[in-house]
BALOBA-1460 file (C-alpha; in Angstrom, 3 decimals):
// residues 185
<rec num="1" residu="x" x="-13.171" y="17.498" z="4.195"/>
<rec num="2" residu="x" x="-14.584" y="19.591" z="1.767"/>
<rec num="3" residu="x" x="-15.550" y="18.575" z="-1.280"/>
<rec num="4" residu="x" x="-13.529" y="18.986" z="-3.906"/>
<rec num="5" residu="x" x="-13.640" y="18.834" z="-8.345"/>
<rec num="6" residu="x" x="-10.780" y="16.729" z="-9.292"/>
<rec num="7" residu="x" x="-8.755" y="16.894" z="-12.370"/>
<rec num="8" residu="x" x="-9.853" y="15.438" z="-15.243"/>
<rec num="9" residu="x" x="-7.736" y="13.421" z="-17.625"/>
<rec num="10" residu="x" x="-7.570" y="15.839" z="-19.991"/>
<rec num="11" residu="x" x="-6.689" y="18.306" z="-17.462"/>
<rec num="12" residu="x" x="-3.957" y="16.371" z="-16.419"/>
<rec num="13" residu="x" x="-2.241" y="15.249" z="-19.655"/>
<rec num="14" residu="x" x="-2.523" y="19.338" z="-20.740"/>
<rec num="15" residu="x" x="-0.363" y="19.887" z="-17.220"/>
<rec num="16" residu="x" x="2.493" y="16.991" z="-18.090"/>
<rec num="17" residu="x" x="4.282" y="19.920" z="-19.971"/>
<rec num="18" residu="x" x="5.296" y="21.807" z="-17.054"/>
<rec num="19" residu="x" x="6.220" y="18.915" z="-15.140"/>
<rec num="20" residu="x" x="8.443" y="18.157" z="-17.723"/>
<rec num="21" residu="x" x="10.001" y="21.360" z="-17.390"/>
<rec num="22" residu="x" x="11.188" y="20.437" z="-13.976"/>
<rec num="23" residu="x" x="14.855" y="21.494" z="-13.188"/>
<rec num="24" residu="x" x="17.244" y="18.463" z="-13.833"/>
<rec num="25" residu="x" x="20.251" y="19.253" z="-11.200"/>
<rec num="26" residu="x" x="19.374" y="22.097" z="-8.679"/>
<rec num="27" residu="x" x="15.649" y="22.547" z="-7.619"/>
<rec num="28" residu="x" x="13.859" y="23.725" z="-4.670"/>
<rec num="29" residu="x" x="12.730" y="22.075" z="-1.507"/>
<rec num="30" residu="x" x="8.477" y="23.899" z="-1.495"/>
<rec num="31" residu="x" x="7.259" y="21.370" z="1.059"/>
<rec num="32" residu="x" x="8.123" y="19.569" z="4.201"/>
<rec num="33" residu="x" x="5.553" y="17.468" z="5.883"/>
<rec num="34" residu="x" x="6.112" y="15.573" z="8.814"/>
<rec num="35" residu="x" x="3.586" y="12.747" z="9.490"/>
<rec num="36" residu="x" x="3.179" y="12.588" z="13.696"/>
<rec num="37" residu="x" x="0.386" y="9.887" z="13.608"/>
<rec num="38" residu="x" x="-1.957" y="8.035" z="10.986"/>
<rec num="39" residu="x" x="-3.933" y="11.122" z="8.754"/>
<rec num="40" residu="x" x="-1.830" y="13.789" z="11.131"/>
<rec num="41" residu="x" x="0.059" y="16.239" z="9.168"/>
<rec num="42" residu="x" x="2.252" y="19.052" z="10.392"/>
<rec num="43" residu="x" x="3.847" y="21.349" z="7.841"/>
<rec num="44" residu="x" x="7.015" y="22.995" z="9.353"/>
<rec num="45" residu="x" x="10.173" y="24.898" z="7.504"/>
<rec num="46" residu="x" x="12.736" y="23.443" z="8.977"/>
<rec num="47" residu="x" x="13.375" y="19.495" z="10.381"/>
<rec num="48" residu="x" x="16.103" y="17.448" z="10.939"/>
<rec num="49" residu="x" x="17.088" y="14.458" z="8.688"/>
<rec num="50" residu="x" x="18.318" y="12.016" z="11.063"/>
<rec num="51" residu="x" x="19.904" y="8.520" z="9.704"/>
<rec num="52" residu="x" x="18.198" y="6.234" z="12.213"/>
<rec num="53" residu="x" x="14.281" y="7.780" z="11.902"/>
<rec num="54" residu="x" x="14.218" y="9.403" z="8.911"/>
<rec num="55" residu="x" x="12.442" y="12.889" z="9.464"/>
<rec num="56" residu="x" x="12.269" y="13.669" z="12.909"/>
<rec num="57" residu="x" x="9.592" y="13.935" z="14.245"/>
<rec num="58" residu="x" x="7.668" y="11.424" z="11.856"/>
<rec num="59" residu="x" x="6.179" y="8.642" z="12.409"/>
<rec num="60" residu="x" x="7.806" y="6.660" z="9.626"/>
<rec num="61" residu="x" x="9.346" y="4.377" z="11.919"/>
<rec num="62" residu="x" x="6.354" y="3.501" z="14.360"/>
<rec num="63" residu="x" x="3.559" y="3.092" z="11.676"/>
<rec num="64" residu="x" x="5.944" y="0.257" z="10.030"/>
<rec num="65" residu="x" x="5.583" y="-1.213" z="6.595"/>
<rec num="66" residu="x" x="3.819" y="-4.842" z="5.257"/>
<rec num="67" residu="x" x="6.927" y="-4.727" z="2.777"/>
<rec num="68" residu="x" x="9.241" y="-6.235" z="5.545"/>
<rec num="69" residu="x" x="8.787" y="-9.520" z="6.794"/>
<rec num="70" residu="x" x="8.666" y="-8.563" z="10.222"/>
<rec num="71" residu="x" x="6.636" y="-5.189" z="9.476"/>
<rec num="72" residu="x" x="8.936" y="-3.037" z="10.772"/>
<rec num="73" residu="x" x="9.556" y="0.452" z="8.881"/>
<rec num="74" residu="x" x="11.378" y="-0.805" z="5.349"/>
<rec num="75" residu="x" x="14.655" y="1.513" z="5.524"/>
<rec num="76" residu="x" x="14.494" y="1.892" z="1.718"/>
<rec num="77" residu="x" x="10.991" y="3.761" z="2.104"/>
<rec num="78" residu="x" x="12.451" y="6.361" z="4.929"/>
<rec num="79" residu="x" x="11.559" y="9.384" z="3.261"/>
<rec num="80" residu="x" x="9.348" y="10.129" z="0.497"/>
<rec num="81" residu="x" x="9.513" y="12.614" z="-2.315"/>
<rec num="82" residu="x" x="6.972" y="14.403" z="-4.827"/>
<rec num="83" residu="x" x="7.551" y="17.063" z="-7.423"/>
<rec num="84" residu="x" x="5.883" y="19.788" z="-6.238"/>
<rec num="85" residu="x" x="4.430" y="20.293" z="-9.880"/>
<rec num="86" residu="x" x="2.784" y="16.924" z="-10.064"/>
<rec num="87" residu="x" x="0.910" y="17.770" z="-6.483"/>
<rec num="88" residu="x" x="0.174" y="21.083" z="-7.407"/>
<rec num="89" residu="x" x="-1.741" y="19.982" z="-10.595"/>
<rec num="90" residu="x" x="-3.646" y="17.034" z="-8.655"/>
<rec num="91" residu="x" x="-4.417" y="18.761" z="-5.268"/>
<rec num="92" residu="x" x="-5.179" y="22.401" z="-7.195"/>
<rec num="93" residu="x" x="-4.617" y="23.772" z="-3.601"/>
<rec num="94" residu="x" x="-1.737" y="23.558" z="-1.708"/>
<rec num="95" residu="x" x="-3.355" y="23.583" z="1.504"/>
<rec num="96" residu="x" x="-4.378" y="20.115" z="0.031"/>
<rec num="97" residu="x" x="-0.393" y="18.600" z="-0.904"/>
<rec num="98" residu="x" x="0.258" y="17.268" z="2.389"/>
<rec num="99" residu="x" x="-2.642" y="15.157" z="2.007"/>
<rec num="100" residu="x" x="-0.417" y="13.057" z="-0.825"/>
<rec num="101" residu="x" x="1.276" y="11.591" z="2.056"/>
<rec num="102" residu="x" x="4.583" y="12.459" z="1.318"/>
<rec num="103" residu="x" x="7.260" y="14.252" z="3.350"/>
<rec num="104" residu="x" x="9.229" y="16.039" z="1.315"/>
<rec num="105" residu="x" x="7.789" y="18.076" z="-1.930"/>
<rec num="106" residu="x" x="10.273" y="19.421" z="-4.416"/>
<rec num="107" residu="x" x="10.482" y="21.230" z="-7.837"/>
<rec num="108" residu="x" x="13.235" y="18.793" z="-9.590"/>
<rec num="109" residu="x" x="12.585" y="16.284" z="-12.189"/>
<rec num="110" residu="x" x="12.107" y="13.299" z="-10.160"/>
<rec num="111" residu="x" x="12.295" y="10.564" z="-13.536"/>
<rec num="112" residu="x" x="14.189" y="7.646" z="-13.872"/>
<rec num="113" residu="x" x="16.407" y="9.025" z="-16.473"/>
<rec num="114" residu="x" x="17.213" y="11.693" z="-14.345"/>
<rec num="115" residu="x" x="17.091" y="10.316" z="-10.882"/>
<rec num="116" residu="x" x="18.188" y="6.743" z="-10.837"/>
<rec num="117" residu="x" x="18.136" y="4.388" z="-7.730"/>
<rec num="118" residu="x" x="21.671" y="5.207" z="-6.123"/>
<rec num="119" residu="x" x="21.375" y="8.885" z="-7.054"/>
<rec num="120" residu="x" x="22.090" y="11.580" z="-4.386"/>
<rec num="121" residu="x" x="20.364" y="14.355" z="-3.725"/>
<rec num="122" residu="x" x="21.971" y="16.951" z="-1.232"/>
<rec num="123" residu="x" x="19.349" y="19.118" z="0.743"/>
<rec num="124" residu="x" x="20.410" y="21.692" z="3.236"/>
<rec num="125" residu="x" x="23.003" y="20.007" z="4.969"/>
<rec num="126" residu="x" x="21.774" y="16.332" z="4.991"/>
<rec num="127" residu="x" x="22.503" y="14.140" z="1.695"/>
<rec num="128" residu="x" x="19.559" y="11.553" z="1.035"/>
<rec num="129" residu="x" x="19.802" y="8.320" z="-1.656"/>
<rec num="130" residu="x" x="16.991" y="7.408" z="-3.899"/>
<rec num="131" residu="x" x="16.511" y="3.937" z="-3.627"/>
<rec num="132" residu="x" x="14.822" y="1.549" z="-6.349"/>
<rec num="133" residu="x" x="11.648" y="0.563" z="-4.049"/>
<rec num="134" residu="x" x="8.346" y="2.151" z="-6.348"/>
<rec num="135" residu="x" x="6.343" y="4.523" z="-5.203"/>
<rec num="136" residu="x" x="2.607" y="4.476" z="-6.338"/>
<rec num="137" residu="x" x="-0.570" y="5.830" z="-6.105"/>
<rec num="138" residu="x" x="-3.171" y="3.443" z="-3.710"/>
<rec num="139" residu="x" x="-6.382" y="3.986" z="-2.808"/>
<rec num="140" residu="x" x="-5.841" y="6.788" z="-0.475"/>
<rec num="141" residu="x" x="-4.455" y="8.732" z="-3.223"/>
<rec num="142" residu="x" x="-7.716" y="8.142" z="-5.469"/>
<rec num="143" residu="x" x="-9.741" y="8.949" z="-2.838"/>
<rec num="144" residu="x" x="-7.733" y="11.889" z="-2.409"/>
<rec num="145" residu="x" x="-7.106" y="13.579" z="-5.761"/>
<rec num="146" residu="x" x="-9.524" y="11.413" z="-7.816"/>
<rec num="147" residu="x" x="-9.081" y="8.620" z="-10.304"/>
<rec num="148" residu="x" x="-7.708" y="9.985" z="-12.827"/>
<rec num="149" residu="x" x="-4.885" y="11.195" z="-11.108"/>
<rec num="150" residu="x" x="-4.259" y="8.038" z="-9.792"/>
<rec num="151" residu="x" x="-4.330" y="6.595" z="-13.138"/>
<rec num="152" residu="x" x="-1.764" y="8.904" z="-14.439"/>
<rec num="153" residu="x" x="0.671" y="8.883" z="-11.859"/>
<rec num="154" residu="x" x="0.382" y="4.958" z="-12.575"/>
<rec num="155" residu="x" x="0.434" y="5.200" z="-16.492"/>
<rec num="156" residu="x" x="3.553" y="3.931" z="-18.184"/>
<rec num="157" residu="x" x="4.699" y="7.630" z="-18.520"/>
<rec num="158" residu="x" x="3.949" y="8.495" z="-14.707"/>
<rec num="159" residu="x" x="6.212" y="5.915" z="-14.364"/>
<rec num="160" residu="x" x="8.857" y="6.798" z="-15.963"/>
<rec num="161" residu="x" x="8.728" y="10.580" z="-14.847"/>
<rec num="162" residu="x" x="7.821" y="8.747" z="-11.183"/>
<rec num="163" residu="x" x="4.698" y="10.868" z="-10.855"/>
<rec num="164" residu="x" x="3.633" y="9.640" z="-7.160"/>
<rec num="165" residu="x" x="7.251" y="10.364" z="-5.913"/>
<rec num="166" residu="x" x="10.026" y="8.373" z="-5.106"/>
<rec num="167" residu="x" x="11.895" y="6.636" z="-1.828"/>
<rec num="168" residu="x" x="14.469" y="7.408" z="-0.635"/>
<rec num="169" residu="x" x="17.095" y="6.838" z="2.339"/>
<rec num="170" residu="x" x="19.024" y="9.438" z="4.903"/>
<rec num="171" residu="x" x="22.924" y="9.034" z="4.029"/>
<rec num="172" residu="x" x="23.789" y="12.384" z="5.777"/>
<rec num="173" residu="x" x="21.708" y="13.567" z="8.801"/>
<rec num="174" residu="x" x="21.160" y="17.451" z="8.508"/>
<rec num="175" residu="x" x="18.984" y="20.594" z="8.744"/>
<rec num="176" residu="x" x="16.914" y="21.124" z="6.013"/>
<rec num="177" residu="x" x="14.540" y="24.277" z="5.778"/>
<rec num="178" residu="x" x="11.594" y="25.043" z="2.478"/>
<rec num="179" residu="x" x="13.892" y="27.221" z="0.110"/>
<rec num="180" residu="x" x="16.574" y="25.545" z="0.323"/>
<rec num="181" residu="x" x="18.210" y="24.048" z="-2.800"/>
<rec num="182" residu="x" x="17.546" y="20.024" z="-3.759"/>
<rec num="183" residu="x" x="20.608" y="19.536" z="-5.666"/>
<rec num="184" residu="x" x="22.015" y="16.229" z="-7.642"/>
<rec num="185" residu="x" x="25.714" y="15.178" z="-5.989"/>
């Protein structure tokens, strides 16, 4: 990998504006990312949100999870979601968001207040359900986009506005293509 300057602090707080400014009720899907392996990333503009794996074609349920007793993948942590803001400001490039590890990247305001567990989101024709199982920033992340990003997705605010993204579950299988609308139901 090349190396890269990360954001400072500084640089960082001076960017929280515009992810404030996120759209509350309709956004835009910018992203998809579907995860094939371990460190294997495969952008694509259309998928399929399927109820029983998540995003096809991901490896979501094969790599598993240490939150389940058994380690199999935790169904609350199916699909993962990041406001396409946040990564911008943190990976500077956007050949460099898929490397956040997330699957789906969206401009919406992705906060507590605004997106509580239980809230739906309808994109394309599938309907997913954020569920209340945290997302944060680990060491891969820090590695990634540097400390201080990792420490301000983290902060108390980062955690309100959920900064590193949020879980969520398929409700509705469906097609879902970049462009399309991310809309509260």
């Amino acid at each position: 990998m090349q190396n890269v300057n990360h954001p400072t602090a500084g640089e960082l707080e001076a960017g929280l504006h515009l992810i404030r400014q996120s759209p509350k009720d309709v956004g835009t899907l910018s992203l998809i990312v579907r995860r094939p392996g371990t460190e294997q990333r495969e952008l694509v503009d259309m998928a399929e949100l399927d109820l029983a794996v998540g995003l096809v074609g991901d490896n979501w349920r094969e790599r598993g999870s240490r939150h389940t007793p058994d380690q199999s993948a935790h169904p609350d942590a199916q699909v993962t979601v990041m406001n396409s803001r946040l990564i911008a400001l943190v990976a500077q490039e956007q050949e460099r968001w898929s490397l956040a590890g997330d699957q789906l990247y969206v401009d919406l305001d992705l906060g507590v207040e605004n997106l509580p567990p239980g809230t739906r989101l309808a994109v394309g024709s599938a309907v997913i359900e954020v569920t209340a199982m945290p997302h944060t920033g680990c060491g891969k992340f820090a590695t990634r986009f540097g400390r201080d990003a990792t420490r301000f997705v983290n902060s108390p605010v980062g955690k309100k506005l959920n900064l590193r993204g949020i879980n969520a579950k398929v409700v509705k299988p469906g097609t879902i293509r970049v462009g399309d609308a991310v809309r509260k139901i």
